[in-house]
N, C-alpha and C positions, 0 to 999 in steps of 0.2 A: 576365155571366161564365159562360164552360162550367164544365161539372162538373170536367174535366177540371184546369182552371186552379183548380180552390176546391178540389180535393182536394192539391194542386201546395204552396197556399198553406197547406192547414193543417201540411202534413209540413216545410213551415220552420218555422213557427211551433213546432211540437214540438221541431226538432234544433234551433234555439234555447233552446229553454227545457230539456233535457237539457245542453245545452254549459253553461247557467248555474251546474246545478244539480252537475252533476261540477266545475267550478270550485270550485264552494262546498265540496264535499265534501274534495275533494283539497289545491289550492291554498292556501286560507286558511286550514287548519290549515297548509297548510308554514309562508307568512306569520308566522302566529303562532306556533309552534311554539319561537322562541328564547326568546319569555315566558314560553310554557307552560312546553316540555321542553327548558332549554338543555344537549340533550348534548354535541352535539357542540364547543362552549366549553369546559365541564366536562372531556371527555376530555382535553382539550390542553392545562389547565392538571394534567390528572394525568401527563398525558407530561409535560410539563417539568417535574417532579418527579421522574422517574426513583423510580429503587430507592427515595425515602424513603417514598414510597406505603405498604413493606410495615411501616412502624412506625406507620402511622395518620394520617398526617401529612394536613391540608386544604390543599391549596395554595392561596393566596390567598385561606383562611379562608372557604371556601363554606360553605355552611349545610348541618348535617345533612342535609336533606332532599335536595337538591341532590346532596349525594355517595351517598347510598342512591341516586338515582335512576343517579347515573354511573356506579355499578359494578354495579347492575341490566342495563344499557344492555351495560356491556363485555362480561360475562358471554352475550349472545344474541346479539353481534358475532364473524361467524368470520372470524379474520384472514386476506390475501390468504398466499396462499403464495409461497414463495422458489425460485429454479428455478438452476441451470447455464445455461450459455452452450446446453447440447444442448437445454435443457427434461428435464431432471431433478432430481425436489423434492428442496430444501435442508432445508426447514422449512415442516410444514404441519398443518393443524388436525387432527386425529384427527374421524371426522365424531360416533361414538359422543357423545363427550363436550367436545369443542374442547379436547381437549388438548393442547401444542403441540408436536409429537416433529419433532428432528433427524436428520436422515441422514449426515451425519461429522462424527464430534465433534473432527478435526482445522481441520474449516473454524468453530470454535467463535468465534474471534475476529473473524472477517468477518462471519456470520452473526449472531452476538447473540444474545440471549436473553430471553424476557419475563419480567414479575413475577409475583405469583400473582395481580395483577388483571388479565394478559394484557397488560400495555404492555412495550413496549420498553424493553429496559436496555444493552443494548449493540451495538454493531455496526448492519448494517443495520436491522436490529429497533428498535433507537432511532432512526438518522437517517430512516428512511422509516418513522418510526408511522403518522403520520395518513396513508402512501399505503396501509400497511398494513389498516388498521381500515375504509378507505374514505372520511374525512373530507374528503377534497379532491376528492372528484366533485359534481356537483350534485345527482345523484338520490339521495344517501346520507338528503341532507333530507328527500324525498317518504318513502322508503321508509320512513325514521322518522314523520310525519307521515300516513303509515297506515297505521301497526304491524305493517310489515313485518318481514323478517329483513333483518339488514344483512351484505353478503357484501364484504371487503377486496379490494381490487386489488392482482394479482400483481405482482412485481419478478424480473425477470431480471437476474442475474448474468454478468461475464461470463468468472467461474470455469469450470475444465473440471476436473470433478470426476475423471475417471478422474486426470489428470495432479496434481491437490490429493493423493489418494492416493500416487502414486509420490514424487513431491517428502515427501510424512510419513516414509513407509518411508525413503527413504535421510535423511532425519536421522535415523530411529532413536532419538526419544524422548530424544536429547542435548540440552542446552540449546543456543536458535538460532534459529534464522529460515532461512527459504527464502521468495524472492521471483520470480515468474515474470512478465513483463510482454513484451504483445507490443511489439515495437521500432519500431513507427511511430505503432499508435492510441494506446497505454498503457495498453491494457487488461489488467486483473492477470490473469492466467492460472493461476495459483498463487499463496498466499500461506499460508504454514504460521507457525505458534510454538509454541514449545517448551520447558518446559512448560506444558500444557493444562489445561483442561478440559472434563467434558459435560455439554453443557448440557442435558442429558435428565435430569440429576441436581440440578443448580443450586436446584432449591426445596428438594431431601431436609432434612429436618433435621440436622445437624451436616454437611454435604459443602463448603459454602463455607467455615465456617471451621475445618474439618479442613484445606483446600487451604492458606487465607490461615497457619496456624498453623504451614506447613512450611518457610516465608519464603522461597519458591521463586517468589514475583508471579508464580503461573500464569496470573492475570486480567489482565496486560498481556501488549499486542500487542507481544513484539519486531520483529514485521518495520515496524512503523509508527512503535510506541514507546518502543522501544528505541534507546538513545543508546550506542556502541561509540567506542573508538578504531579506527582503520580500516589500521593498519598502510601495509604495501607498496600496500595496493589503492587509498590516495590518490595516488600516482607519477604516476596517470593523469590526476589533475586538474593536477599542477604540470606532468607532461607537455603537456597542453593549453595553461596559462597561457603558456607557455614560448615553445612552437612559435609559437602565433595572434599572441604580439608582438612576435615578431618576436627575441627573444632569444638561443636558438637557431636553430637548422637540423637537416637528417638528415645533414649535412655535419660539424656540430660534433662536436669530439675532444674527452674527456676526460685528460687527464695526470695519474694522481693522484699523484704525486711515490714518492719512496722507502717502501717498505712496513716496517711495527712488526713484531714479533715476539712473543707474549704467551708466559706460563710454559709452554704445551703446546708450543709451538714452532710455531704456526700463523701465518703472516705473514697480516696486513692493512692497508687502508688507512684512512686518515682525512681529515676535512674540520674543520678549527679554526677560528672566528670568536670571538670576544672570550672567551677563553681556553675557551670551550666546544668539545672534542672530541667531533664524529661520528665511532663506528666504522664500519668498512664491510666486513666478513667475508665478504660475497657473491661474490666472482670474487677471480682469481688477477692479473689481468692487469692491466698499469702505466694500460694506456689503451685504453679504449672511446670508438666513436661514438655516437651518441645511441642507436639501435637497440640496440646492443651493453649500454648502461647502464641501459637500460629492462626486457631481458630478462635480467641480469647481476641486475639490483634493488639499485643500485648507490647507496649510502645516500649516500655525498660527493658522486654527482655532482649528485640531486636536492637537498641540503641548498645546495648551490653558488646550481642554481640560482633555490632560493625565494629565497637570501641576495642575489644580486646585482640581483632583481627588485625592480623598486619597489612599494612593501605598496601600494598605490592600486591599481594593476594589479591585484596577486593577490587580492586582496579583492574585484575585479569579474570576475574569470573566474570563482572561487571561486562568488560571488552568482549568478552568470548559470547555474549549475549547479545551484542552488539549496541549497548549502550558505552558512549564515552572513549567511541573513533572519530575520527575524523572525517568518514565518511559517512553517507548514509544508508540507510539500506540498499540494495540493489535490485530496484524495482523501476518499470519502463515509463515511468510518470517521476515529475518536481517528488523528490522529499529533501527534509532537512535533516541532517544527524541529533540524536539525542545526545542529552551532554551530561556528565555526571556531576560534574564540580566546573567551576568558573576556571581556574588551575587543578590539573591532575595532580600534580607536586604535591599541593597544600592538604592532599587526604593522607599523606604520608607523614606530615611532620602537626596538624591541626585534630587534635582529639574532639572536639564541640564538633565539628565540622563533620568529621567520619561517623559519630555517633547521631547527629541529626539525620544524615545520610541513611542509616541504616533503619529506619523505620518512614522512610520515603519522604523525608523534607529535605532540608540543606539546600543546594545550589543543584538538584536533582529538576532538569526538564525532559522530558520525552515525548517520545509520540504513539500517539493509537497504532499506528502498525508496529511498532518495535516493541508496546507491549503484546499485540496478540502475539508475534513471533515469542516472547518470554515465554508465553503458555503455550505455545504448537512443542516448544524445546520437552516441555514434560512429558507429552504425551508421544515424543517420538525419539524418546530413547535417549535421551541428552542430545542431539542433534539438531540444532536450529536451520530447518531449510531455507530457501530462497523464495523470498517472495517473488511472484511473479503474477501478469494480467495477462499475455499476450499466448494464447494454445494453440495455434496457427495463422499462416499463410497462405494464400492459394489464389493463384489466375483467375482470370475472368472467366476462364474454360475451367477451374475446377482441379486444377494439378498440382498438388501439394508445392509448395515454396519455400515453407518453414515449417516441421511438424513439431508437436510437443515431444520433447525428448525429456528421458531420465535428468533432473537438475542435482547440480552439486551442493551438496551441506556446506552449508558457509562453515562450520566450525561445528566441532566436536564440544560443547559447551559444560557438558560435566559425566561422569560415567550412571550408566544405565543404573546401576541400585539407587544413587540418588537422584533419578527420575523416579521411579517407581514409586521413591519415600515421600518425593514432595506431591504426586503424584494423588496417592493416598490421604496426603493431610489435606490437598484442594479439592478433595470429592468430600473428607467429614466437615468443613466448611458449608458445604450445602445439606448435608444429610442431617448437620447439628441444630439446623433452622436457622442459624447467621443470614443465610441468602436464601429461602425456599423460596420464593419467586423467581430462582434461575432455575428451579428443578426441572425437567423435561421426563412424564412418564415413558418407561422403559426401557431409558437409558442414562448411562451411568453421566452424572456432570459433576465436575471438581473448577476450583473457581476463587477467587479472592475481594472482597468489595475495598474501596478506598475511599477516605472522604477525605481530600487535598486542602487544608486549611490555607487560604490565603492573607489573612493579617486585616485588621482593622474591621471595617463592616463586611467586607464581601464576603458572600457566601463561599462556603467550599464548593472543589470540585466535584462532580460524583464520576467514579469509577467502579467499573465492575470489569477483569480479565477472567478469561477460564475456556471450559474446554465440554464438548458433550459426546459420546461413545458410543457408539452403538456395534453393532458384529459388524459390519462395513463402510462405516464412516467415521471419522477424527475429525472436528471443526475445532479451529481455536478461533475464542472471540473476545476483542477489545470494545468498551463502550465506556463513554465520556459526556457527561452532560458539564455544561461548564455553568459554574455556580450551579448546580443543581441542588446541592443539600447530601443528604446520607447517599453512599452507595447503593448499601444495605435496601433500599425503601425508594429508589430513584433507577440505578443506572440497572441494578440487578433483575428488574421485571422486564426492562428491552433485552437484556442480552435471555432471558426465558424466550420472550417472545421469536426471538431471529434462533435460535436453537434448535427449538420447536421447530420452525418453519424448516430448516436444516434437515434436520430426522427427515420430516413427512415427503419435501420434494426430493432432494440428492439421492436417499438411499444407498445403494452399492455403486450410485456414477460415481 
């Protein structure tokens, strides 16, 4: 054997026995590493404990030792930060001290908040802890396993912070929601609630139940979790039920017969089913076309039409909208389902019920996301997308984890010509002056106001859904002021205002 070849041999021989010996080193502590040091278990049964962490609580009764080492662990873990749609931080570790500071305390309900052991208590912050903390990579184990720093993977948003800003401002700290969704992905563009809080204060002593003490539920999400009656701005779903079965037409006349008279001397109309009287004070005129009744907001004739509908029908256009499941949207944040009726049965066999129903009272609750999803349904073809906040994933280094992908249409919710029809009656809505304060120059906006009567003294709700166009953008937007007064003259100049802002930033992104 040459020299050559014996020296060839001995340098495998060595990169062999170094490749054993970093195995041994690295490796088999990973290996064993859940015997040894099970953190990464440990953490994720302290996330799913949420908030009771901070009263001392073991979840699943780990052993002293065990939780010393888990909040030892948390403690040298810098969580991934939170970005915008642009890549601007949401929420990010302070490097000084990991402490964990917010950049709008309007996006406070999307974003969440950690505990004082640094997990996630609400919002994204909860639902992506462990992408947060970095628990769901594989190298998180090495890096543990040789007492490295543990660095979180970032979550992109696909919030656009300047326009989260403008949507705040024109609520103005009023009690409400503002929902912004692009009208084909679903992606939340905005999402506000009203009243707040910051979560850069959320650990102070006395600051949460200073808030909790003012019985103002700052800490729910109205745009998610907030359950409203929906006034005029349901019209659009009975409008849908209607057109798609074929029950109406844009042909059909309404007749409302002889008009009442009330003590001020104001003449209106009505709609009577089983001795229950709808008023209808909205128009003057004996008889509208469908167009005409929809922008007139014409309470007899959609009470007519929920009444003469078969509740099986309306209950599945209703469903396919996603109002009156049992779930609720499917978005990465708390929501609560909309509900149509206290019992589904009783729209089927209760006429008062179905016909109150049909011009947005009844036992009808919903929420600000589930109606802007109503209005994205118009503008994308009868198709209601998936809401969604979450555009990416990515390493500390940068390396995609989770990219935004094509999302599935939850449901096929009515065919395309009656998108286009209802489509067209929520754009003369704004063009007829009903809502010019949603108008947005040089582009097209269709749209519905609602004033949600709630009984006795309290003011109505104010609603305004709808939608603004432009050659590269679809935004569908829900706004609610609660007790606010007229749609019309209250919620319709914020949803102008966040539209506007829509067109001028977003553009063709």
């Amino acid at each position: 054997m040459t020299l050559a070849r014996r020296i060839w041999h001995l340098a495998f021989v060595v990169a062999v026995g170094l490749s054993l010996v970093s195995f041994r080193m690295a490796y088999w502590p990973l290996l064993r590493s859940r015997d040894r040091h099970p953190v990464a278990p440990d953490v994720q049964a302290y996330a799913e404990a949420g908030s009771n962490l901070e009263g001392g609580a073991q979840p699943r009764e780990l052993p002293a030792p065990v939780v010393q080492r888990t909040v030892q662990k948390l403690a040298s873990v810098t969580r991934g930060t939170i970005y915008d749609r642009e890549g601007r931080p949401l929420a990010h570790d302070r490097p000084e001290d990991r402490t964990r500071v917010y950049a709008e305390p309007s996006l406070a309900h999307v974003v969440g908040y950690v505990s004082g052991l640094r997990l996630g208590v609400a919002g994204i912050e909860a639902t992506h802890n462990r992408t947060l903390l970095g628990l769901d990579r594989p190298d998180s184990q090495l890096m543990e396993a040789m007492h490295r720093p543990i660095v979180g993977s970032d979550v992109y948003l696909t919030i656009d912070l300047e326009l989260q800003q403008v949507a705040a401002r024109a609520l103005g700290g009023r009690a409400g929601a503002v929902v912004a969704l692009d009208g084909h992905s679903g992606a939340v563009l905005a999402m506000v609630s009203a009243p707040g809080f910051d979560p850069n204060r959320v650990l102070e002593d006395g600051y949460a139940a200073g808030l909790l003490a003012q019985g103002q539920n700052a800490f729910l999400n109205r745009a998610t979790q907030g359950l409203y009656v929906p006034g005029s701005t349901w019209k659009t779903v009975t409008l849908i039920a209607a057109l798609d079965s074929g029950q109406v037409s844009p042909a059909t006349v309404f007749d409302f017969g002889e008009p009442r008279t009330n003590a001020q001397g104001r003449r209106y109309y009505v709609y009577e089913v089983d001795g229950f009287v709808v008023e209808d004070p909205n128009h003057e005129e004996r008889t509208l076309n469908l167009q005409g009744a929809y922008v007139r907001s014409a309470n007899a004739a959609f009470a007519r039409m929920a009444d003469e509908m078969d509740g099986a029908t309306y209950i599945r256009y209703a469903q396919a909208l996603g109002i009156g499941r049992d779930e609720p949207p499917p978005i990465e944040i708390a929501a609560a389902a909309s509900r149509l009726a206290g019992d589904l049965a009783s729209l089927e066999t209760n006429n008062v019920l179905q016909a109150s129903t049909g011009f947005g009272q009844g036992e009808l609750l919903v929420s600000p996301l589930s109606m802007a999803l109503v209005a994205a349904s118009v503008v994308n073809a009868g198709h209601v997308p998936e809401p969604h906040l979450v555009q990416a994933v990515r390493s500390p280094s940068g390396v995609p984890l989770q990219v935004d992908v094509r999302r599935n249409w939850i449901r096929n919710a009515m065919r395309p010509a009656t998108a286009r029809t209802v489509h067209d009656m929520m754009v003369a809505v704004v063009d007829s002056g009903q809502a010019r304060d949603a108008s947005v120059p040089g582009a097209t906006v269709g749209g519905k106001t609602g004033t949600a009567q709630l009984g006795g003294s309290l003011s109505p709700h104010a609603w305004f859904i709808g939608f603004v166009e432009t050659e590269d953008r679809v935004v569908a937007i829900a706004v609610i002021v609660e007790q606010g007064g007229s749609g019309g003259t209250v919620a319709a100049p914020i949803f102008g205002q966040v539209a506007r802002a829509a067109v001028e930033r977003l553009g063709g992104r």
